[in-house]
NUROTOR-526316 format. One record per atom (N, C-alpha, C): residue in one letter; atom name; x, y, z. Coordinates in steps of 0.001 Angstrom, whole numbers. Layout:
<rs>
res  atom  c1  c2  c3
A  CA  X  Y  Z
...
</rs>
This chain:
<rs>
res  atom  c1  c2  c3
X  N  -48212  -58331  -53622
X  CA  -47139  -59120  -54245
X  C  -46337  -58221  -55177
X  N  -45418  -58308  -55153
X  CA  -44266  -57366  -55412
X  C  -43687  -58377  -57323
X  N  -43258  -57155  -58306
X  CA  -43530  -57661  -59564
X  C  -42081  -59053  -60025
X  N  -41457  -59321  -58714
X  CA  -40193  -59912  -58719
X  C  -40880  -61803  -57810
X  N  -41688  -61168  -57549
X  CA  -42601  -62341  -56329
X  C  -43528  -63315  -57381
X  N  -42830  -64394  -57282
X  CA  -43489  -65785  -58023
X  C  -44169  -66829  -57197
X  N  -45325  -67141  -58248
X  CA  -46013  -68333  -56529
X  C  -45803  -69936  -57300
X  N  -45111  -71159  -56810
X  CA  -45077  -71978  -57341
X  C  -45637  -72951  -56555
X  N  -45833  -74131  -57420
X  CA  -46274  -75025  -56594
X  C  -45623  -76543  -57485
X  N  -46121  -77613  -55882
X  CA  -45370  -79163  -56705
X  C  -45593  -79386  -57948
X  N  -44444  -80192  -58408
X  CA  -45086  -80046  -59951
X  C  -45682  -81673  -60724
X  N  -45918  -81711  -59523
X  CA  -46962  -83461  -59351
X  C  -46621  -84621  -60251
X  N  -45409  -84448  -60454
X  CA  -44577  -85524  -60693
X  C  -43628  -86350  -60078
X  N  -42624  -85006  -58987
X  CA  -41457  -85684  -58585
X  C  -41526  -85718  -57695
X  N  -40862  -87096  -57101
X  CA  -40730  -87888  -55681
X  C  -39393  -87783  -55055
X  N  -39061  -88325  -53979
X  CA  -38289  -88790  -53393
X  C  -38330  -89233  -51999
X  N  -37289  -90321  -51832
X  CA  -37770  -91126  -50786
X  C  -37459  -90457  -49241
X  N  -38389  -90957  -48779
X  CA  -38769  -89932  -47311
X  C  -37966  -90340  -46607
X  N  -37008  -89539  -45853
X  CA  -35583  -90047  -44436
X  C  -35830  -91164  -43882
X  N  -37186  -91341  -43152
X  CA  -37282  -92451  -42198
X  C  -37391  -93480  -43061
X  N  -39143  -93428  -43886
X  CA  -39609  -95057  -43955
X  C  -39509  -95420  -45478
X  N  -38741  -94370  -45862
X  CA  -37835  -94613  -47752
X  C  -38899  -94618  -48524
X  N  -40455  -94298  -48475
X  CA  -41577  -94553  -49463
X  C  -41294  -93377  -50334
X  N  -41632  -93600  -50950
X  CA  -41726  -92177  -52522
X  C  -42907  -91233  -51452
X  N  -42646  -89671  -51230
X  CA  -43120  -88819  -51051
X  C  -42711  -87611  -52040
X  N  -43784  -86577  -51945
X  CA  -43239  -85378  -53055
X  C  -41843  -84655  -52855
X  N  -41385  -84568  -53981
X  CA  -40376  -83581  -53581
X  C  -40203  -82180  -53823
X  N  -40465  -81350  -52629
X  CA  -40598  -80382  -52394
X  C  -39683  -78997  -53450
X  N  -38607  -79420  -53899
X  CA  -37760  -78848  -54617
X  C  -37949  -78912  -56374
X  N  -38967  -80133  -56827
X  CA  -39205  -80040  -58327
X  C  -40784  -78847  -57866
X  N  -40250  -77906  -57722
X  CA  -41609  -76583  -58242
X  C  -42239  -76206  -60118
X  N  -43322  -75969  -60072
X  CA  -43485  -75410  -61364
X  C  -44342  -73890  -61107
X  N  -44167  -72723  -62028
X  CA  -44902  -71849  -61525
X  C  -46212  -71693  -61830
X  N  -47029  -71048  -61134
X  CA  -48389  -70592  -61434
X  C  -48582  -69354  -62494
X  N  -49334  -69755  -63559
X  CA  -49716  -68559  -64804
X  C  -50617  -68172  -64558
X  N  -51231  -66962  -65009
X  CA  -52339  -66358  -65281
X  C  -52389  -65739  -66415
X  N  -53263  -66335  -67560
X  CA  -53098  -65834  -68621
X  C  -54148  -64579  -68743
X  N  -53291  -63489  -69470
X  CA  -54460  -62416  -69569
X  C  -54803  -62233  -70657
X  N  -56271  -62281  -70423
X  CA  -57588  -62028  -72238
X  C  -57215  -63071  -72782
X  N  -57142  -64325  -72444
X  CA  -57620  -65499  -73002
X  C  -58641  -65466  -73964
X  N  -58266  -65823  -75459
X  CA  -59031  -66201  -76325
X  C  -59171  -67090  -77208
X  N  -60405  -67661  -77797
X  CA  -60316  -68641  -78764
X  C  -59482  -68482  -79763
X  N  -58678  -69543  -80142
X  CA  -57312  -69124  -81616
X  C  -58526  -69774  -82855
X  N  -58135  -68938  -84114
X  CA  -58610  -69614  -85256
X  C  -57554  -70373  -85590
X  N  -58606  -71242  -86514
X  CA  -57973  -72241  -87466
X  C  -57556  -71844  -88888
X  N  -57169  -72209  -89820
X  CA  -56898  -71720  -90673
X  C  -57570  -72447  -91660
X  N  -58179  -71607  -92846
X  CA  -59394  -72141  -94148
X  C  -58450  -73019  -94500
X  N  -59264  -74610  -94407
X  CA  -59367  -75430  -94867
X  C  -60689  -76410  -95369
X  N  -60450  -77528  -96050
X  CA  -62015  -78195  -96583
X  C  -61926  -79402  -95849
X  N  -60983  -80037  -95042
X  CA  -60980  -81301  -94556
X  C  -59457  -81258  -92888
X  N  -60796  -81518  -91650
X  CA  -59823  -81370  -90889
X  C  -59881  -83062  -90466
X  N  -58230  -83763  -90056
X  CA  -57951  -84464  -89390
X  C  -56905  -84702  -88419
X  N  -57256  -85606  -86699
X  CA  -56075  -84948  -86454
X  C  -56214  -86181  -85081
X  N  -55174  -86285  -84546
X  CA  -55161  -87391  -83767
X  C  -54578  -86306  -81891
X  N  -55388  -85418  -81423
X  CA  -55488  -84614  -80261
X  C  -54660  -85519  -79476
X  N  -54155  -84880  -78436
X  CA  -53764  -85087  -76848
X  C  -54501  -85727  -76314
X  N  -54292  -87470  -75698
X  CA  -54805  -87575  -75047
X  C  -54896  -87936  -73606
X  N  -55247  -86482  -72757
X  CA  -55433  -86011  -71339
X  C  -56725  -85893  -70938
X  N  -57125  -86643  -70719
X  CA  -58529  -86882  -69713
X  C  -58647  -85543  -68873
X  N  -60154  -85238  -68378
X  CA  -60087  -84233  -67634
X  C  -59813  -84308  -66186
X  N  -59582  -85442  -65814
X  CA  -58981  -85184  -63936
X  C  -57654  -85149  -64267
X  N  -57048  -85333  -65131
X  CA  -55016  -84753  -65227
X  C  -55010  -83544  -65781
X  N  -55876  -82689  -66476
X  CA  -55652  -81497  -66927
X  C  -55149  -80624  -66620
X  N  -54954  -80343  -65197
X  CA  -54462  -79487  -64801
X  C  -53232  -79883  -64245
X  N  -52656  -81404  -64105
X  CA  -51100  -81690  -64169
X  C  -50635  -81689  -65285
X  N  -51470  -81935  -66457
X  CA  -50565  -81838  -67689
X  C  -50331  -80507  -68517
X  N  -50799  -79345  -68002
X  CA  -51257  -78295  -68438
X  C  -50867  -76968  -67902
X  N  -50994  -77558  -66479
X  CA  -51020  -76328  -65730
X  C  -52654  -75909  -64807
X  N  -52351  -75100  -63965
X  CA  -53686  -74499  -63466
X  C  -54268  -73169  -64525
X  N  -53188  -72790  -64762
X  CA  -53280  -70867  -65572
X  C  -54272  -71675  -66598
X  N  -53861  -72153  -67514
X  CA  -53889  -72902  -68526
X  C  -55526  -73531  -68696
X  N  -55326  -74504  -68135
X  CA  -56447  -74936  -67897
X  C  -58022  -73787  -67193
X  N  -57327  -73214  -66658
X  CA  -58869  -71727  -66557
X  C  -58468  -70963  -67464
X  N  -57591  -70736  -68087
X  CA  -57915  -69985  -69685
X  C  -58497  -70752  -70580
X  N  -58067  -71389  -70547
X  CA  -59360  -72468  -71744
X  C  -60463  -72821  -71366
X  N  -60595  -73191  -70103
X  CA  -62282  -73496  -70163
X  C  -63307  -72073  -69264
X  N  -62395  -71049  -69396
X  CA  -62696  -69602  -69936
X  C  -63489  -69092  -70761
X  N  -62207  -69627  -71899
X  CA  -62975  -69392  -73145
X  C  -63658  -70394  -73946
X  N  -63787  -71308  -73673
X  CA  -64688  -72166  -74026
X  C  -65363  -72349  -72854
X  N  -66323  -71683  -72436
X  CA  -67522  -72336  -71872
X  C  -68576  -73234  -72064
X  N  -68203  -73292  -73534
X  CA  -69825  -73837  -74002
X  C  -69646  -75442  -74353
X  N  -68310  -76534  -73838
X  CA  -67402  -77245  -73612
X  C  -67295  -77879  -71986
X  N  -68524  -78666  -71881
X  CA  -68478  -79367  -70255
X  C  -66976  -79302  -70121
X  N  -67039  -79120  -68475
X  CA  -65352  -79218  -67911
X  C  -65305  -81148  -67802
X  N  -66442  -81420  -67698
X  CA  -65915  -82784  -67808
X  C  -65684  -83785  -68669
X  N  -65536  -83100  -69874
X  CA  -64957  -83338  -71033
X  C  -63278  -83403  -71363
X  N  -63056  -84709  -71896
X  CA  -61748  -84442  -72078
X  C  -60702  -83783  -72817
X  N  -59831  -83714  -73163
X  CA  -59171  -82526  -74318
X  C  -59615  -82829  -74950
X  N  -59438  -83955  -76019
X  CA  -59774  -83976  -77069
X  C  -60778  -83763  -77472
X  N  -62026  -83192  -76939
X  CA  -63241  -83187  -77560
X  C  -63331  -81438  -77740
X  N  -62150  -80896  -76763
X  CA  -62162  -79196  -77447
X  C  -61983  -79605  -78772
X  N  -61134  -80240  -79576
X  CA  -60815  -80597  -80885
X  C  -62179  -80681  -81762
X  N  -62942  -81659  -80977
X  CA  -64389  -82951  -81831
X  C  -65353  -81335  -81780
X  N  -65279  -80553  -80956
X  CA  -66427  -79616  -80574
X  C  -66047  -78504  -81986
X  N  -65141  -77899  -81337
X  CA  -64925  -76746  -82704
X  C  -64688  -77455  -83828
X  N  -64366  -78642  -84351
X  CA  -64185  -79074  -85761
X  C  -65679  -79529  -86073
X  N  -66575  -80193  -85536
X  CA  -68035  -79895  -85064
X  C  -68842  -78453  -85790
X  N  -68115  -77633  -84922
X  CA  -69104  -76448  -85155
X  C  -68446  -75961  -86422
X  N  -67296  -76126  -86894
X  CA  -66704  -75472  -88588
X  C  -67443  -76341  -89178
X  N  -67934  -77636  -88781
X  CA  -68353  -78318  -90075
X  C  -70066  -77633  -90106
X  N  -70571  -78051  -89008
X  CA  -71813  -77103  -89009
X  C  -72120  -75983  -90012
X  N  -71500  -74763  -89754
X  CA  -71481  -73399  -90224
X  C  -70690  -73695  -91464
X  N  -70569  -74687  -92298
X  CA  -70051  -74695  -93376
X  C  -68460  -73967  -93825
X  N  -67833  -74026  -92747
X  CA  -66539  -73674  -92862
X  C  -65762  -74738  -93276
X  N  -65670  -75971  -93434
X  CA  -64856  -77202  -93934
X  C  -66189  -78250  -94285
X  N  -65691  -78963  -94710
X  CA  -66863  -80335  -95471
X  C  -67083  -81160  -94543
X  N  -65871  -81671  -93864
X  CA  -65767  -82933  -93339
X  C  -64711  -83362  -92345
X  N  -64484  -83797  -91675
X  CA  -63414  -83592  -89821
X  C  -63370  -85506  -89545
X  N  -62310  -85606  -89236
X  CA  -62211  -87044  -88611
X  C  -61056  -87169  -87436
X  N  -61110  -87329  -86464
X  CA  -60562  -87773  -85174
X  C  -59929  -88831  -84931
X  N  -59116  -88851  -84565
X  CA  -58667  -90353  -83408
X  C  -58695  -89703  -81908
X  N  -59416  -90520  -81282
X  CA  -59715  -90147  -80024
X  C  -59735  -91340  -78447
X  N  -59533  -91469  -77538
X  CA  -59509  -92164  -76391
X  C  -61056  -92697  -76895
X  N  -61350  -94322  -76138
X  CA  -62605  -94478  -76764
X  C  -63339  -94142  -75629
X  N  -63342  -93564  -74616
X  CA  -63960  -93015  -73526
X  C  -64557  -91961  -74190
X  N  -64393  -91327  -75766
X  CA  -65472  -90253  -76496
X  C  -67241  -91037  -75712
X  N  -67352  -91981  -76009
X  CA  -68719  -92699  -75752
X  C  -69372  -92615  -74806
X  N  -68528  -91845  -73686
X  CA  -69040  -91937  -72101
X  C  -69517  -90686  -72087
X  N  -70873  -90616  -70933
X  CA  -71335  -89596  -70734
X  C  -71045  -88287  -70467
X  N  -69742  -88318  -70147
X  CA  -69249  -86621  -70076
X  C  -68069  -86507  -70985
X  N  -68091  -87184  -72264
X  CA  -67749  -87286  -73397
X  C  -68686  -86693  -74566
X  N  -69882  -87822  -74148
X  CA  -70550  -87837  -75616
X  C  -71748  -86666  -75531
X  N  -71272  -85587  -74145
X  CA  -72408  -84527  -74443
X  C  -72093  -83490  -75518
X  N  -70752  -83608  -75956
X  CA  -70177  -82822  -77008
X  C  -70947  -83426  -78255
X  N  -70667  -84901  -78536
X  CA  -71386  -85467  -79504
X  C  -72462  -85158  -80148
X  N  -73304  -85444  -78773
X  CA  -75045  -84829  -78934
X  C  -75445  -83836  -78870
X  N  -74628  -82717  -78920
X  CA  -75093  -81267  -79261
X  C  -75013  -81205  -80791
X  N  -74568  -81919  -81777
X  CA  -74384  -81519  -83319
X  C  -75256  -82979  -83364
X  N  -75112  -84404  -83201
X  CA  -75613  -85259  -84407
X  C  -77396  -85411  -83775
X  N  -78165  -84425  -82325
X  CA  -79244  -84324  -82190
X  C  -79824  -84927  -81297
X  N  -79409  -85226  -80221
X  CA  -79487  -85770  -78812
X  C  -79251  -84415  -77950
X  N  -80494  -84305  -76615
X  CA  -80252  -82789  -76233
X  C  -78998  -83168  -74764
X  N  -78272  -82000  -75455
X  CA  -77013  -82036  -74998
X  C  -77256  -81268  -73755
X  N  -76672  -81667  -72321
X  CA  -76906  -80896  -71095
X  C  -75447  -80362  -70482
X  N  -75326  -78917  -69879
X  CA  -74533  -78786  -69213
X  C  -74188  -79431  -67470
X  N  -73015  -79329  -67517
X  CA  -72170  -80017  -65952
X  C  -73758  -79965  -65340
X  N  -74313  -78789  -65163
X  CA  -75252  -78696  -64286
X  C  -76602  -79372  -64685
X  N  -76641  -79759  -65272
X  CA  -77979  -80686  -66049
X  C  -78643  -79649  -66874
X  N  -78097  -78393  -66963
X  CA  -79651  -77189  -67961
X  C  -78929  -77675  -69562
X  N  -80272  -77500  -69924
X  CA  -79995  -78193  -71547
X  C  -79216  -76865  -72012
X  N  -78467  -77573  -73046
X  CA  -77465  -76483  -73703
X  C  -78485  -76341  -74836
X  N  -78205  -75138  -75242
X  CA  -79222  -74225  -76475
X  C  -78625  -73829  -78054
X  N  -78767  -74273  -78624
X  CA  -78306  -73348  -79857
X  C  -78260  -72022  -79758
X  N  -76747  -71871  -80641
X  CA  -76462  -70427  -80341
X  C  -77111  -70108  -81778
X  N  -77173  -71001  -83104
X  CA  -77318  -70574  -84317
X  C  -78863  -71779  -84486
X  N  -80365  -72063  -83819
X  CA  -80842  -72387  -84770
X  C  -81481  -73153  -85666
X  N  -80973  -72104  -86861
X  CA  -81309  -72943  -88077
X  C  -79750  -73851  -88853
X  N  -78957  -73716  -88166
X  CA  -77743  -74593  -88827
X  C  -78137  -76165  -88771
X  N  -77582  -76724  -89698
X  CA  -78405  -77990  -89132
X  C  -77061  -78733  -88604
X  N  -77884  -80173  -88292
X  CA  -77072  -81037  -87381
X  C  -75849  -82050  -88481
X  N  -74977  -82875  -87633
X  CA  -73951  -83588  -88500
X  C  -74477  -84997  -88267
X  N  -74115  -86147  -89570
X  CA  -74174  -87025  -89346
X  C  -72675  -87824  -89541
X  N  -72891  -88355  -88782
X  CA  -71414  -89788  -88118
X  C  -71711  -90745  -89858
X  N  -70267  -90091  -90533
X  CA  -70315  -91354  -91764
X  C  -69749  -92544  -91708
X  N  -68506  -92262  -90212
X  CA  -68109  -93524  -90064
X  C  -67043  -93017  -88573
X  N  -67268  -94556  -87831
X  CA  -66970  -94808  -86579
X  C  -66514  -95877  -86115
X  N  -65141  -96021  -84911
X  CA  -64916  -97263  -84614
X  C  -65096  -97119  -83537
X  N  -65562  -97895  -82501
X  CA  -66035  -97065  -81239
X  C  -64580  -97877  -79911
X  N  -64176  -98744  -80270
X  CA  -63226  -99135  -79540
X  C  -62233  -100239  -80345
X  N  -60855  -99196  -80601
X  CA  -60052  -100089  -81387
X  C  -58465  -100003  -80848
X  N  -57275  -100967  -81004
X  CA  -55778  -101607  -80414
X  C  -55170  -100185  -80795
X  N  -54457  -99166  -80048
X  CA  -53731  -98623  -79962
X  C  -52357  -98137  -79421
X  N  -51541  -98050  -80086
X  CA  -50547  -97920  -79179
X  C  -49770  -96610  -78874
X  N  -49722  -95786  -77730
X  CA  -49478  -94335  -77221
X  C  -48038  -94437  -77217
X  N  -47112  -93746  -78566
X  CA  -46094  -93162  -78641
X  C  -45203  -92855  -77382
X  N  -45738  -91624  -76720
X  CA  -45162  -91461  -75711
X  C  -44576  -92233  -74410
X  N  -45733  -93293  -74438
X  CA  -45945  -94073  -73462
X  C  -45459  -95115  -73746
X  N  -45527  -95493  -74518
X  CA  -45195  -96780  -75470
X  C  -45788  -98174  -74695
X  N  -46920  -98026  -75072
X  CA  -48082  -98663  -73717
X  C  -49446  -98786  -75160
X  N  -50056  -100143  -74557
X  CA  -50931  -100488  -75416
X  C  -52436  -99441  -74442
X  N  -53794  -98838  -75500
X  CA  -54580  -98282  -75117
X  C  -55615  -98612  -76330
X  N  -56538  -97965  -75659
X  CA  -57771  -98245  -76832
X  C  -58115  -96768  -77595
X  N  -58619  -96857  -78464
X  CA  -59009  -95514  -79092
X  C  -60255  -95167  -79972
X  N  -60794  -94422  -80472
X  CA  -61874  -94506  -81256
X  C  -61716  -94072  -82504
X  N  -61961  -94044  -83672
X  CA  -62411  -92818  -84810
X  C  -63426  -92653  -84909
X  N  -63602  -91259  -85148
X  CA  -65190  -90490  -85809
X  C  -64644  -90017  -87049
X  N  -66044  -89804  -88210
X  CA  -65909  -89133  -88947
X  C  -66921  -88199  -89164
X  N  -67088  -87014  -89418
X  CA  -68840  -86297  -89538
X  C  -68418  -85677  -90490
X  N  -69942  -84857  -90953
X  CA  -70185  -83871  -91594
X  C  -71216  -83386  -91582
X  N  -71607  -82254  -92008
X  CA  -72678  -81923  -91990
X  C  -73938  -82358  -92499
X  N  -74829  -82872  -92367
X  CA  -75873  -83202  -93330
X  C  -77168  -83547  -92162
X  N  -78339  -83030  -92348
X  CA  -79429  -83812  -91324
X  C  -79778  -84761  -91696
X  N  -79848  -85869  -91304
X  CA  -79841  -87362  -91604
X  C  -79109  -88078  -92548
X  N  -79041  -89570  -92791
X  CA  -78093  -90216  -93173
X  C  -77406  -90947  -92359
X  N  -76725  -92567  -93023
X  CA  -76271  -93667  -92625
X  C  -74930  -93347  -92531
X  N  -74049  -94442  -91619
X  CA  -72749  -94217  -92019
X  C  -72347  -95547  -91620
X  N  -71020  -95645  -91963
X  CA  -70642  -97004  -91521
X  C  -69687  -97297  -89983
X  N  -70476  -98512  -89501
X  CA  -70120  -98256  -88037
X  C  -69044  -99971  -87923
X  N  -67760  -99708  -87312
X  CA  -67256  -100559  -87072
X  C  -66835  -101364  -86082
X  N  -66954  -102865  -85810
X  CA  -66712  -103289  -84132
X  C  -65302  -104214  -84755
X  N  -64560  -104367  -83268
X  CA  -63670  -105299  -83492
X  C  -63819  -106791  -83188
X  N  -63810  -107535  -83702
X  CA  -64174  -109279  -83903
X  C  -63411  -109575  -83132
X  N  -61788  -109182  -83144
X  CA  -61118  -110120  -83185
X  C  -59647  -109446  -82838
X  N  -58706  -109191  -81757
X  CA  -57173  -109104  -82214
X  C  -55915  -110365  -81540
X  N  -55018  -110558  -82847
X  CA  -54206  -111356  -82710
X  C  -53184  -110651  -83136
X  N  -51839  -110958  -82412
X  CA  -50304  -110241  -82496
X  C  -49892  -111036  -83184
X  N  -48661  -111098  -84207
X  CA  -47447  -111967  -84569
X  C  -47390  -112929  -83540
X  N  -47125  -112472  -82693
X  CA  -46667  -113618  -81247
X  C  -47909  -114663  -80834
X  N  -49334  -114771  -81494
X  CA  -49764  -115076  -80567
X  C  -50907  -114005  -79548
X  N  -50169  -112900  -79175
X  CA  -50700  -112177  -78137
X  C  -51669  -111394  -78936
X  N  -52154  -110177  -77704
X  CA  -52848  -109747  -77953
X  C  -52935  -108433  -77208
X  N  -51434  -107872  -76727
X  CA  -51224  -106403  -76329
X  C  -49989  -105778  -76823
X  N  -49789  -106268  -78204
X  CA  -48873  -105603  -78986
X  C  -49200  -104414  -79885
X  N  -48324  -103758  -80606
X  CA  -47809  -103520  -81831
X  C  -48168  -104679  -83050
X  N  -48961  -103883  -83957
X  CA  -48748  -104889  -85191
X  C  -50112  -106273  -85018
X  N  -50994  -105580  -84725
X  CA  -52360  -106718  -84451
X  C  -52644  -106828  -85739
X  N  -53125  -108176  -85829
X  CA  -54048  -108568  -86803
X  C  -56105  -108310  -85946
X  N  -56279  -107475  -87004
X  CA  -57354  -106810  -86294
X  C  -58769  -107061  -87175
X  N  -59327  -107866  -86438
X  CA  -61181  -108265  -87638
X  C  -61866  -107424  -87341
X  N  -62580  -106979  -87970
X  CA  -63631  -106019  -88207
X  C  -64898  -106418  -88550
X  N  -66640  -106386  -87982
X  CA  -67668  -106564  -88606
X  C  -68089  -105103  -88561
X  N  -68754  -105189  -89847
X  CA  -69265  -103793  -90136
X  C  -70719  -103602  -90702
X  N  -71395  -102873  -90272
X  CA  -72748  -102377  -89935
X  C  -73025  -100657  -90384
X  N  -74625  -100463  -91451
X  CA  -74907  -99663  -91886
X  C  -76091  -99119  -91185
X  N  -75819  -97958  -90844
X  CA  -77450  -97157  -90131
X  C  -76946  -95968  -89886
X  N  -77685  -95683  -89107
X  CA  -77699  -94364  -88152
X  C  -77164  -94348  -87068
X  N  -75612  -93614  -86835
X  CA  -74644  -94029  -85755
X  C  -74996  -92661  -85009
X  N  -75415  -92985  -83803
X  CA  -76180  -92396  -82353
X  C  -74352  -91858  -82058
X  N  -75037  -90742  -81023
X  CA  -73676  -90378  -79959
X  C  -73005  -90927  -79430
X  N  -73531  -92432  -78778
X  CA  -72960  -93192  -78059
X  C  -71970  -94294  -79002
X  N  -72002  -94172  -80301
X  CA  -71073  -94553  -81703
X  C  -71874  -96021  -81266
X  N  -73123  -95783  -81691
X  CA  -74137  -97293  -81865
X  C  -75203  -97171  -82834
X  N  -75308  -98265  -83289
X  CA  -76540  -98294  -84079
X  C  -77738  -98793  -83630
X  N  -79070  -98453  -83904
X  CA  -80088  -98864  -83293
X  C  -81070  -98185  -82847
X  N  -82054  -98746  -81671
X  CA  -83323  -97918  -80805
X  C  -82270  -96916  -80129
X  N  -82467  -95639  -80402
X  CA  -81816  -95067  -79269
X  C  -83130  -93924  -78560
X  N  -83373  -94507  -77973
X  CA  -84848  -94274  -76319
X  C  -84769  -92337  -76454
X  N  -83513  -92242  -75888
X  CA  -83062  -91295  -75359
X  C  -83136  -89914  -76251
X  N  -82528  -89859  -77524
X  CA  -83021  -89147  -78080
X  C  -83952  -88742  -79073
X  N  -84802  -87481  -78283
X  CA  -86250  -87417  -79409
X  C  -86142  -86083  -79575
X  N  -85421  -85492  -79491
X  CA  -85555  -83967  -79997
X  C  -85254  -83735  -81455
X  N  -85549  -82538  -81960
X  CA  -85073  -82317  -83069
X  C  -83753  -81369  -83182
X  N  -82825  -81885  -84977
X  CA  -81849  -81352  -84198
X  C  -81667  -79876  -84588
X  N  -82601  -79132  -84883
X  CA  -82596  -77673  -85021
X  C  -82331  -77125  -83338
X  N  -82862  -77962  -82243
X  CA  -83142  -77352  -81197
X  C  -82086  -78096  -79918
X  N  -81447  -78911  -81103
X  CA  -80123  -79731  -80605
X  C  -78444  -79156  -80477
X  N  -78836  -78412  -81817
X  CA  -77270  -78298  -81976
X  C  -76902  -76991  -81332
X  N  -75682  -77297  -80738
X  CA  -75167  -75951  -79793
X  C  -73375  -76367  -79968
X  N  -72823  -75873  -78924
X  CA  -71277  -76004  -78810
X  C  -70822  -74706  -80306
X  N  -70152  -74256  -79595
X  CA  -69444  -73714  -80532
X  C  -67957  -73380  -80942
X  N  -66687  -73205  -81015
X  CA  -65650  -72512  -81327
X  C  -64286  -73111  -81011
X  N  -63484  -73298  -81734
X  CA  -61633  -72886  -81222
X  C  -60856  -74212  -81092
X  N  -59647  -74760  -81084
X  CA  -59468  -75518  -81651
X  C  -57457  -75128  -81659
X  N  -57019  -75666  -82541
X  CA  -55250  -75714  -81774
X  C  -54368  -76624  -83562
X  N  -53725  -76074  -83527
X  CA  -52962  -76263  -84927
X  C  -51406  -77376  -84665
X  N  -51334  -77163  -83198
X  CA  -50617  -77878  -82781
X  C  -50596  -79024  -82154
X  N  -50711  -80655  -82563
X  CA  -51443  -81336  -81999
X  C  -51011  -82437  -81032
X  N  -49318  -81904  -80725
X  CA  -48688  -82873  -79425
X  C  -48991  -81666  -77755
X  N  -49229  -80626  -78046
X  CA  -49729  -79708  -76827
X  C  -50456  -79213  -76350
X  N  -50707  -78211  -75769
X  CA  -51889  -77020  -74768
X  C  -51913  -76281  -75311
X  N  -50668  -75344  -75980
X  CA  -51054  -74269  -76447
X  C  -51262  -74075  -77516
X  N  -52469  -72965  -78171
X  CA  -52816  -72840  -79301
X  C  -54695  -72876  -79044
X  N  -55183  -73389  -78121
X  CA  -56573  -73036  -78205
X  C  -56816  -71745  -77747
X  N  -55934  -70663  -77360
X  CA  -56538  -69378  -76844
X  C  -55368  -68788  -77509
</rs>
């Protein structure tokens, strides 16, 4: 390939209707190009004592339409230690995770898709608050550090009325809050109840009830027996690094 020779491909958005039977098919003419980023690396963050931040939210089967292909294998490149079936936002939950760990900031809080709770979500979770965290392939993920200890969840909503800017479309979402500490309660919140101005109940502007509950909030942002995890979390906590200053895009984690 010659240094003037570009390889593109559809850019999995645009349509147009096909000669004969008029259905929306691709259109061959919206191209985007193919990157390859070279020496992809984790970006730092910059010293702070309190991170918060409301991430991108792109699930991992669009990642690579919203992103790119280059893109998307430079980042989960350099973050390996970050299931691919994890969604963006938890590159965010993972490295703000591991700064709080290693005592680089106090304390980190999220707004996140409430799909954090699902299993190829919440293996990020359970590598810091002490549930043994497994890779794509089922081998338990390992501490890279240890003796760092694990974080506890001070407070959580595990599914609450959101509404996506961009989209301007009603969705659900979660908050976390952690920090570092091995053990300890936090406060966990459910929704009772939402009512709109109108009546409804897929607006803007809910009237939103809340019951709220004190314990020990598990990975799965629950309180209670949780069966599943019995490890300790010296031999729990893993995930490590990197993270993005910019928080409507892609770039900035490498």
């Amino acid at each position: 390939m010659t240094p003037d020779t570009f390889i593109a491909r559809w850019d999995g958005r645009s349509f147009k209707p096909h000669p004969a039977t008029g259905e929306a098919v691709p259109d061959e003419r919206a191209q985007t190009l193919l990157e390859r980023y070279l020496n992809p690396r984790r970006a730092a963050w910059p010293e702070a004592d309190y991170v918060v931040g409301n991430p991108p939210f792109i699930g991992a089967a669009t990642l690579r339409a919203a992103l790119g292909d280059g893109y998307v294998a430079a980042l989960r490149g350099a973050w390996k230690d970050v299931p691919e079936s994890a969604d963006f936002v938890m590159f965010w939950w993972h490295h703000a995770a591991d700064m709080a760990r290693r005592g680089r900031i106090r304390r980190f809080g999220f707004i996140t898709t409430n799909s954090i709770r699902q299993t190829f979500n919440r293996r990020v979770i359970e590598a810091f608050v002490g549930c043994a965290a497994r890779t794509d392939s089922g081998s338990p993920v390992r501490a890279a550090h240890p003796t760092d200890i694990g974080l506890t969840l001070l407070f959580a909503i595990p599914d609450h009325p959101w509404v996506d800017e961009a989209l301007g479309a009603a969705v659900r979402i979660a908050m976390t809050v952690a920090e570092a500490r091995q053990g300890g309660s936090g406060r966990l919140l459910s929704v009772t109840s939402e009512i709109g101005n109108d009546g409804g109940n897929d607006g803007e502007g809910l009237d939103v009830q809340l019951a709220e509950k004190i314990g020990v909030i598990h990975a799965d942002l629950s309180i209670g027996a949780q069966g599943e995890c019995r490890c300790q979390l010296t031999r729990c906590s893993t995930y490590g690094r990197r993270l993005h200053r910019h928080a409507g895009t892609g770039g900035g984690f490498m």
